[in-house]
MDAnalysis code that builds the backbone (N, CA, C; Angstrom):
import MDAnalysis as mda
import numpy as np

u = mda.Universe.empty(486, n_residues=162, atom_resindex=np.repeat(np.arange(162), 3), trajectory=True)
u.add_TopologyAttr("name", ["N", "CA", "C"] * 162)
u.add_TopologyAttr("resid", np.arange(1, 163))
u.add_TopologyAttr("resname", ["UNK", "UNK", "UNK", "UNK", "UNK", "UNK", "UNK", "UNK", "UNK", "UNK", "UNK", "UNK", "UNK", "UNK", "UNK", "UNK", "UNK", "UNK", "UNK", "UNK", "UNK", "UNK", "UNK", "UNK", "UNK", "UNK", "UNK", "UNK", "UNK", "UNK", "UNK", "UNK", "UNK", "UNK", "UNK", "UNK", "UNK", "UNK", "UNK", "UNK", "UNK", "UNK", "UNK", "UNK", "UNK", "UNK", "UNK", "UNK", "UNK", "UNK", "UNK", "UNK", "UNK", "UNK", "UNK", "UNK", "UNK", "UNK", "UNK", "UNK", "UNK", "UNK", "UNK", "UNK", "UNK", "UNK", "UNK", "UNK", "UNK", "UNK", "UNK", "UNK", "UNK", "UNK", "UNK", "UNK", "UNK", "UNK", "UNK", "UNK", "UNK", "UNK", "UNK", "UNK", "UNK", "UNK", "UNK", "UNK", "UNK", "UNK", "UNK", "UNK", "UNK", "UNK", "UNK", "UNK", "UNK", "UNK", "UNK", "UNK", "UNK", "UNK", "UNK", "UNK", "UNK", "UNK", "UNK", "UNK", "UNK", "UNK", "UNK", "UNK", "UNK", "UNK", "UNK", "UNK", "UNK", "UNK", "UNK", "UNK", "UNK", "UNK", "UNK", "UNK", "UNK", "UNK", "UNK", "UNK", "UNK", "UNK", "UNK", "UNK", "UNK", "UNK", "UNK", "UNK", "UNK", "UNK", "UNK", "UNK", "UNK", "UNK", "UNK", "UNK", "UNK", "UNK", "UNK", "UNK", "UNK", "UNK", "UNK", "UNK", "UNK", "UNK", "UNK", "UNK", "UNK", "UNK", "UNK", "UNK", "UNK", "UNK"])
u.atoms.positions = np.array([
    [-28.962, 6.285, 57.494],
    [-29.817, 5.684, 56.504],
    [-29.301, 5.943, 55.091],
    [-28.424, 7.122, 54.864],
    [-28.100, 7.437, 53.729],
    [-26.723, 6.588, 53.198],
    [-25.975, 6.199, 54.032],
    [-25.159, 5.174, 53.898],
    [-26.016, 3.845, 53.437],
    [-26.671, 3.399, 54.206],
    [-26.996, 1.895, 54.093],
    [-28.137, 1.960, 52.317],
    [-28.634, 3.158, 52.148],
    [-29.332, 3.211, 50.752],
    [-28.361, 3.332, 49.588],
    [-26.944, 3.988, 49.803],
    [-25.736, 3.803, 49.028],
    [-25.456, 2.864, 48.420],
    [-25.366, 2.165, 49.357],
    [-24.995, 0.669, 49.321],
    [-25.526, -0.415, 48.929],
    [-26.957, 0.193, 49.730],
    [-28.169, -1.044, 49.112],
    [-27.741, -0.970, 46.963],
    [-28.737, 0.774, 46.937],
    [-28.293, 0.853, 45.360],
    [-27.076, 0.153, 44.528],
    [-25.959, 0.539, 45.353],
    [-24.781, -0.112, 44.854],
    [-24.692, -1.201, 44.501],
    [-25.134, -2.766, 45.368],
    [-25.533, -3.743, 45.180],
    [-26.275, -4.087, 44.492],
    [-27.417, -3.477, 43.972],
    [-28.466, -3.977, 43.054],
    [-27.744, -3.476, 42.059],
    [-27.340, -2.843, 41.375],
    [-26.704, -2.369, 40.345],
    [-25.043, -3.481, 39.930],
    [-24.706, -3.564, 40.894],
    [-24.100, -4.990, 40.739],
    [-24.595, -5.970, 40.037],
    [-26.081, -5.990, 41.110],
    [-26.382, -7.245, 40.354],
    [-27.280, -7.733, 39.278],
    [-27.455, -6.314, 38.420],
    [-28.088, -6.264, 37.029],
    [-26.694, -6.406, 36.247],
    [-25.395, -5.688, 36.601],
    [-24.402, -5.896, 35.336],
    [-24.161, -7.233, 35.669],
    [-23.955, -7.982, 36.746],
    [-23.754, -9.375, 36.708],
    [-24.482, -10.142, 35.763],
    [-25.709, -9.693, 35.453],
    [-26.810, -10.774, 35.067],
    [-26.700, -10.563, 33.385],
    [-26.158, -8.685, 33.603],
    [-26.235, -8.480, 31.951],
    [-24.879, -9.192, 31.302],
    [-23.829, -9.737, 32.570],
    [-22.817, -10.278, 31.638],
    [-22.833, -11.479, 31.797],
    [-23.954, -12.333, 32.394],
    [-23.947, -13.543, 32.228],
    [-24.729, -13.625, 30.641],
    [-25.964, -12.898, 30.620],
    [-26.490, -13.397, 29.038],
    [-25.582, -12.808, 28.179],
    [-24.484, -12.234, 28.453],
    [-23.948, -11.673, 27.244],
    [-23.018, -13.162, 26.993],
    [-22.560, -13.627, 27.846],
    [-21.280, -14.918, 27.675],
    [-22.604, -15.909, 27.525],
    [-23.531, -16.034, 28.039],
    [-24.638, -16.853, 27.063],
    [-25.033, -16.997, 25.864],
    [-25.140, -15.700, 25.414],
    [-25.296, -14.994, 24.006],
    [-23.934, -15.663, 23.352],
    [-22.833, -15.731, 23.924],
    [-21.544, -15.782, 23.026],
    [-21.490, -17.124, 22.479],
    [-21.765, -18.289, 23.771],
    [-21.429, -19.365, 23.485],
    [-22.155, -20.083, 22.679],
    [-24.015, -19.398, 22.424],
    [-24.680, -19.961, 21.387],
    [-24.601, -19.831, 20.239],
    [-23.660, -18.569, 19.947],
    [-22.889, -18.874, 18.384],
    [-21.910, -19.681, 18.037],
    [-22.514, -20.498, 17.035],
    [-21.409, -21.574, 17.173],
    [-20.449, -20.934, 16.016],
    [-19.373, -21.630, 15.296],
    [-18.505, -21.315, 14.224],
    [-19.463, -21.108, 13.470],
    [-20.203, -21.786, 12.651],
    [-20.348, -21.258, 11.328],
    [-21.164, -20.426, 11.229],
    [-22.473, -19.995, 12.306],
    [-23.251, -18.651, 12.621],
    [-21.590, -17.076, 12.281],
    [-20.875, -17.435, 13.420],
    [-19.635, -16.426, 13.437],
    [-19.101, -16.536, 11.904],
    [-18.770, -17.396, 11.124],
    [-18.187, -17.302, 9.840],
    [-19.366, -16.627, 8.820],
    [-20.411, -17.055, 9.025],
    [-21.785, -16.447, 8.303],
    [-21.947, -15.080, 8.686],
    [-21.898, -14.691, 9.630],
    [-21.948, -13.283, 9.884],
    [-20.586, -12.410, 9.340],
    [-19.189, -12.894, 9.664],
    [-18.083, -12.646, 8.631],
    [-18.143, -12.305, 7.066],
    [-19.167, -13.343, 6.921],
    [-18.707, -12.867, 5.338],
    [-19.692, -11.682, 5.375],
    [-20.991, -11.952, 5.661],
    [-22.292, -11.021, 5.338],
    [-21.402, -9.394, 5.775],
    [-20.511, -9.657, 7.086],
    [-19.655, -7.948, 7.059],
    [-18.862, -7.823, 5.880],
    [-18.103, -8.847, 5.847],
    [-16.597, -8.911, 4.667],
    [-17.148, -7.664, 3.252],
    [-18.637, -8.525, 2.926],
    [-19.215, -8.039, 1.438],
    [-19.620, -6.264, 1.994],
    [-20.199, -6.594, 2.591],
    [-20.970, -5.078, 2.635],
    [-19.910, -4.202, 3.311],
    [-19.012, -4.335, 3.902],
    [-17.827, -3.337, 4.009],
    [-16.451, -3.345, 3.343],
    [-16.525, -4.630, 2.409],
    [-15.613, -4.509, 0.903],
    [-16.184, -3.401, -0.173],
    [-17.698, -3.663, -0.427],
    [-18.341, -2.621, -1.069],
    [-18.037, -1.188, -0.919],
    [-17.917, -1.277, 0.450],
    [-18.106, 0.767, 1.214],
    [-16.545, 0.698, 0.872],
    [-15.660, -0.235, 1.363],
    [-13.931, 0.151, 0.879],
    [-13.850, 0.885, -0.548],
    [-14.227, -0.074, -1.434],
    [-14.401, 0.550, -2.847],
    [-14.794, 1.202, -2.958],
    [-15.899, 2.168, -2.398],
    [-16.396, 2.778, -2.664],
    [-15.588, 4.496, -2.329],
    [-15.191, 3.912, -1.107],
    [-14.458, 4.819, -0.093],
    [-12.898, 5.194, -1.010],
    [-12.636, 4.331, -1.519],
    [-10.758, 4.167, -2.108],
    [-11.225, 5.240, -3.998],
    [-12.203, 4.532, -4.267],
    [-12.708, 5.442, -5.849],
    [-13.009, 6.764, -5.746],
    [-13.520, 7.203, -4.743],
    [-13.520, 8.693, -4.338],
    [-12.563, 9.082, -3.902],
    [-11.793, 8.554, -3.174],
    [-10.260, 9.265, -2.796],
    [-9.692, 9.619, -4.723],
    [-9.773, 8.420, -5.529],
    [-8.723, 8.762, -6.147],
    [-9.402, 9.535, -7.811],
    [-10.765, 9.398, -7.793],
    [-11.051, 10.541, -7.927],
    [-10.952, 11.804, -8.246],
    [-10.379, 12.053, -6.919],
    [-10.379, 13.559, -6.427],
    [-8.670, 13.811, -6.827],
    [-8.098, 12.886, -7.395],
    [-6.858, 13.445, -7.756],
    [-6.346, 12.570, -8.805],
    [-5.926, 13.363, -10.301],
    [-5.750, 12.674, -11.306],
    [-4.522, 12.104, -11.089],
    [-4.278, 10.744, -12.075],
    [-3.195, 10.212, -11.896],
    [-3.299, 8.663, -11.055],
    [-4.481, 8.767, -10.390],
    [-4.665, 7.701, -9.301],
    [-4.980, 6.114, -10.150],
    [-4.580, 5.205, -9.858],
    [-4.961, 3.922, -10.591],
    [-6.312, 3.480, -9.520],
    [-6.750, 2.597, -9.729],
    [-7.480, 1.652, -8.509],
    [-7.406, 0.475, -9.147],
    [-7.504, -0.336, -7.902],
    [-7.716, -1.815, -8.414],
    [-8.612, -2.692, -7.119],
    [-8.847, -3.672, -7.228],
    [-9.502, -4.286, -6.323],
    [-8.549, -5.052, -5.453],
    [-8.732, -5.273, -3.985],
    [-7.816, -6.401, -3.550],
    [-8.781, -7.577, -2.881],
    [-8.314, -8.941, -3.485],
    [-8.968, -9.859, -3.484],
    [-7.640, -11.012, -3.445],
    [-7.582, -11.852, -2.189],
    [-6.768, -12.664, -2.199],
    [-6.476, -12.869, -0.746],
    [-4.894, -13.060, -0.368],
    [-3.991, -13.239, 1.163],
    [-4.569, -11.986, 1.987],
    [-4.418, -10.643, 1.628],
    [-4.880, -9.336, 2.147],
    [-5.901, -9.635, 2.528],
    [-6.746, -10.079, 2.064],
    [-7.816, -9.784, 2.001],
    [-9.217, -9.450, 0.996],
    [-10.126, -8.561, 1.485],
    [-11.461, -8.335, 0.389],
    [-11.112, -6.816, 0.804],
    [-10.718, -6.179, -0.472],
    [-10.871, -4.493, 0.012],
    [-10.610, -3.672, -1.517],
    [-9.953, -2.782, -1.530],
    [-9.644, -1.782, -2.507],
    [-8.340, -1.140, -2.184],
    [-7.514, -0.745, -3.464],
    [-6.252, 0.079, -3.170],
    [-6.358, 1.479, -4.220],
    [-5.843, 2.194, -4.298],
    [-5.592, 2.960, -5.383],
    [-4.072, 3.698, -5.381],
    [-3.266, 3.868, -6.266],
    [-1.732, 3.879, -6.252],
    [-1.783, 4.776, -7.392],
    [-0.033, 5.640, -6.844],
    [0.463, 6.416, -8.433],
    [1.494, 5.920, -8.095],
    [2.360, 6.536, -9.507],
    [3.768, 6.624, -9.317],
    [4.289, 7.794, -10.308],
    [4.826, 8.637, -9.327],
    [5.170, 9.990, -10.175],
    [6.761, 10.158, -10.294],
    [6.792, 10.708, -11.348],
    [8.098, 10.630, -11.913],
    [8.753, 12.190, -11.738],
    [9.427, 12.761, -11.001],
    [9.805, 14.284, -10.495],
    [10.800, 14.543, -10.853],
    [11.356, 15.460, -12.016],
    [12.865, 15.840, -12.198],
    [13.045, 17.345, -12.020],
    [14.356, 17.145, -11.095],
    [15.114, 18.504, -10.531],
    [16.105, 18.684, -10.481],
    [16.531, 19.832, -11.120],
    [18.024, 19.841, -11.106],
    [18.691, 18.734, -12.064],
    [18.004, 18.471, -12.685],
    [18.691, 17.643, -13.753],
    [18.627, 15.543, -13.050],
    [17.872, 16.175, -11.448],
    [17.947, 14.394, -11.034],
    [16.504, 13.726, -11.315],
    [16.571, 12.298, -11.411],
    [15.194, 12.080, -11.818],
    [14.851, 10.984, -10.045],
    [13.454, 11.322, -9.638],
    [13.112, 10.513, -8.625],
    [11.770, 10.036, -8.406],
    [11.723, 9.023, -7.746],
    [10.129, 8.406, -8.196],
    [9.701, 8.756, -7.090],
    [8.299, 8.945, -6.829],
    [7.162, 9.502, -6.104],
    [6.552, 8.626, -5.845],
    [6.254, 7.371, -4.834],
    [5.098, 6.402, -5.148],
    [3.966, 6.685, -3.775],
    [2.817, 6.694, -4.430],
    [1.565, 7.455, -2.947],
    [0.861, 5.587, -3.338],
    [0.444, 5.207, -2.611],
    [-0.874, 4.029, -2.614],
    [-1.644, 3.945, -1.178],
    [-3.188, 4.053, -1.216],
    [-4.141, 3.986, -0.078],
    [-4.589, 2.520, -0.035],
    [-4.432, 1.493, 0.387],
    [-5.441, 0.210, 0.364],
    [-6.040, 0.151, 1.544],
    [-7.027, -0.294, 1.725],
    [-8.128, -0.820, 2.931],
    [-8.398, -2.180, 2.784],
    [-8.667, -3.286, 3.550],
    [-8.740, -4.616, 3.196],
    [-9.437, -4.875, 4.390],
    [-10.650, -5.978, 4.213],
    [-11.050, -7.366, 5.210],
    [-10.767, -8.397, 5.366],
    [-9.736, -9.049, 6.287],
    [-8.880, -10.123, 5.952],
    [-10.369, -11.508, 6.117],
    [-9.880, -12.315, 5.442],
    [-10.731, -13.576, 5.890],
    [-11.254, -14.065, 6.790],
    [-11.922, -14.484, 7.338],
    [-12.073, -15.148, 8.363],
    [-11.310, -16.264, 9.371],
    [-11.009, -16.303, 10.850],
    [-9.643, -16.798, 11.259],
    [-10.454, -17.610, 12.259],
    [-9.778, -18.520, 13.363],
    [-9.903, -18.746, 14.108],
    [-10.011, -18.157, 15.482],
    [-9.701, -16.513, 14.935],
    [-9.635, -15.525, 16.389],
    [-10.904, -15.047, 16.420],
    [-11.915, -14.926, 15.220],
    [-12.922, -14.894, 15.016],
    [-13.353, -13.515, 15.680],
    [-12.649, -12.557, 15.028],
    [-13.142, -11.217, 14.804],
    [-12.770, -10.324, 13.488],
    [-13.198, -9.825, 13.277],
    [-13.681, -8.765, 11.994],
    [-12.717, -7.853, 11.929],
    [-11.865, -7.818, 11.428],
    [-10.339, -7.169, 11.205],
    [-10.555, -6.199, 9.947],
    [-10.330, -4.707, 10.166],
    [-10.107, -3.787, 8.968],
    [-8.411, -3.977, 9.465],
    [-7.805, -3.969, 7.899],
    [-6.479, -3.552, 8.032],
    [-6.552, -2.053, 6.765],
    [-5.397, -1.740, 6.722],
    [-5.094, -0.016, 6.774],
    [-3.496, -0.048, 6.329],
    [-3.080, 0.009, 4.827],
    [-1.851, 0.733, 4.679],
    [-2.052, 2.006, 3.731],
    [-1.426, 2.825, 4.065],
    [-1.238, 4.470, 3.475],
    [0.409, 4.799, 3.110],
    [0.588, 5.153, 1.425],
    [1.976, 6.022, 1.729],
    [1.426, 6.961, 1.076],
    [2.454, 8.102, 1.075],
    [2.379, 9.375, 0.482],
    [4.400, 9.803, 0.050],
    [3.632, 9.699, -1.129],
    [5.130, 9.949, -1.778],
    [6.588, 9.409, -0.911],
    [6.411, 8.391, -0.914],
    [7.522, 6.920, -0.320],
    [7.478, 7.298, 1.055],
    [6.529, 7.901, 2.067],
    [6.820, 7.802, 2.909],
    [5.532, 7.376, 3.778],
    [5.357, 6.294, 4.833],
    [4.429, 5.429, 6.043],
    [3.882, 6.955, 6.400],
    [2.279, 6.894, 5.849],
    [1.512, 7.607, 6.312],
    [1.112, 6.540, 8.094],
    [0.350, 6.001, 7.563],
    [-0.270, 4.495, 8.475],
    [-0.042, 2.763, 7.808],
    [0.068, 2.222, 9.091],
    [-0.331, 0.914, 8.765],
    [-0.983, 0.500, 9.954],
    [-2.693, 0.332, 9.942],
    [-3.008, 0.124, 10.953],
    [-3.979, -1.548, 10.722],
    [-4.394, -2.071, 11.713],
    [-5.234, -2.629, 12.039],
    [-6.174, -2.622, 12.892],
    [-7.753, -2.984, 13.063],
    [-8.384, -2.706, 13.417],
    [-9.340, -4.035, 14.316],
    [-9.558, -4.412, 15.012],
    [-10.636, -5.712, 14.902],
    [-11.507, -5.437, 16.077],
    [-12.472, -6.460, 16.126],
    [-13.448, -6.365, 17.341],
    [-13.808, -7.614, 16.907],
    [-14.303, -8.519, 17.877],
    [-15.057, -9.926, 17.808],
    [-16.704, -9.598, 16.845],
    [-16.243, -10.409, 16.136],
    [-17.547, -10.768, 15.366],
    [-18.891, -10.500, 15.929],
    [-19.009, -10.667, 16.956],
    [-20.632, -10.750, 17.539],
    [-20.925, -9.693, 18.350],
    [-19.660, -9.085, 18.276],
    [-19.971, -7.313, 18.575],
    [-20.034, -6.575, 17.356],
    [-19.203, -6.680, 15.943],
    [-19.122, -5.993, 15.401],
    [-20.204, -5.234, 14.895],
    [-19.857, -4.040, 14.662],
    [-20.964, -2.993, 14.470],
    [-20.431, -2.595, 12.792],
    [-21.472, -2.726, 11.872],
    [-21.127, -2.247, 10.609],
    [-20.617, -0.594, 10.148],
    [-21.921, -0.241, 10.928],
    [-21.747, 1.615, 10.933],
    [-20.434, 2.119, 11.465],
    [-19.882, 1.290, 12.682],
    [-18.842, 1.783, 13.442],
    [-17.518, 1.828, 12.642],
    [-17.505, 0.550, 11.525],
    [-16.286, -0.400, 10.630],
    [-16.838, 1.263, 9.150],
    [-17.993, 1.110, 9.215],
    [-18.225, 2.042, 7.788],
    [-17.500, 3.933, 8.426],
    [-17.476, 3.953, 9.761],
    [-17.052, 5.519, 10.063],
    [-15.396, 5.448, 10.166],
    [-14.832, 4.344, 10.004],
    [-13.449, 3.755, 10.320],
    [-13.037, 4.128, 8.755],
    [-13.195, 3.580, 7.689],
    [-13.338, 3.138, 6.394],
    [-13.270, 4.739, 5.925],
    [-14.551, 5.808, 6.232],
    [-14.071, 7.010, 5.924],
    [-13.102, 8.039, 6.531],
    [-12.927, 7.400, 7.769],
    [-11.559, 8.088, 8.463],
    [-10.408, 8.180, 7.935],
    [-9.854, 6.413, 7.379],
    [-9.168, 6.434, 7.110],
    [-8.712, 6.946, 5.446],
    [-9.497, 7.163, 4.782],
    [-9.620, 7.459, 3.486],
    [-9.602, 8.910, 3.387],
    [-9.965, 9.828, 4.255],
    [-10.495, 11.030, 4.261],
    [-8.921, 11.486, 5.032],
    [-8.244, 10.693, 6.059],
    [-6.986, 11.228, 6.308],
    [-6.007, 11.357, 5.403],
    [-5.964, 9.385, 4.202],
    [-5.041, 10.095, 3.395],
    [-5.283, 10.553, 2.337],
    [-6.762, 11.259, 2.039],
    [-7.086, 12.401, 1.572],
    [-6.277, 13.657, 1.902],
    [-6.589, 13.971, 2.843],
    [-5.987, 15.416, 3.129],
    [-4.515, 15.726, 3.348],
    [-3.454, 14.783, 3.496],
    [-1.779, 14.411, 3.656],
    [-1.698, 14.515, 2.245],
    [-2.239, 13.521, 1.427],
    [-2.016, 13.658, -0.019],
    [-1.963, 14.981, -0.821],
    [-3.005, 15.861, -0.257],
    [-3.414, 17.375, -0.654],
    [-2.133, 18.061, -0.286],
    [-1.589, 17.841, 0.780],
    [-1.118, 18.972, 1.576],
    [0.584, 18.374, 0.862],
    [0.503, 17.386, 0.682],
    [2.189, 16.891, 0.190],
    [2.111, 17.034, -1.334],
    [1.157, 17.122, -1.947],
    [1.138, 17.262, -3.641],
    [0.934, 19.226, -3.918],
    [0.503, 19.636, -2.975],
    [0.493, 20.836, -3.215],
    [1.804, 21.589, -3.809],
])
């Protein structure tokens, strides 16, 4: 009997995720494009905001830092950049650190893309990208991404300027 109740369970449990992934591909197909592009931007703004917000406290915390906004091909995001000038030994060499975070536009792949470049004194901290389909995306999840990545090249920056 303990077999055949295994099994029974097993089956019904089947056939709730079946049902939960039929309304989910139900759910999908009733968004049409411009619901998905409307929800795009409504992320784009409110996690361009937290970028800036996220990139001005990085630089901040260490004089010397420029910021600027990025608005264009990249994307909707924030950068902040130096360029330090180091002489030794009589040689002169440039230092260049820049953090940007960006939300690229909206595409036809129709998901919510953080992109991610980092250097630290001329050298590829990261270049990452990030995405998930639009009608999953989770804001909080994109806003704990946003301080990850800011807060990493926070602390590389510390540890290489020291």
């Amino acid at each position: 009997m303990d077999d055949f109740e295994a099994r029974l369970n097993s089956a019904i449990e089947r056939g709730k995720h079946r049902a939960t992934q039929k309304a989910s591909a139900e759910r999908q197909e009733e968004l049409t494009t411009e619901e998905l592009k409307r929800m795009h931007s409504a992320l784009r703004l409110s996690l361009s905001e937290r970028i800036e917000k996220s990139v001005h406290q990085v630089a901040d915390h260490f004089p010397g830092f420029r910021t600027e906004s990025v608005i264009g091909e990249g994307g909707w995001g924030a950068a902040c950049y130096r360029d330090d000038l180091r002489l030794k030994a009589g040689r002169r060499t440039n230092q260049y650190s820049r953090l940007e975070i960006a939300i690229p536009s909206y595409s036809d792949l129709q998901v919510l893309e953080l992109r991610g470049k980092a250097t630290v004194m001329n050298r590829e901290l990261f270049n990452r990208n990030h995405f998930v389909p639009i009608a999953e995306a989770s804001e909080d999840a994109f806003d704990r991404m946003i301080d990850a990545w800011a807060i990493e090249y926070a602390e590389v920056y510390a540890a290489k300027s020291a």
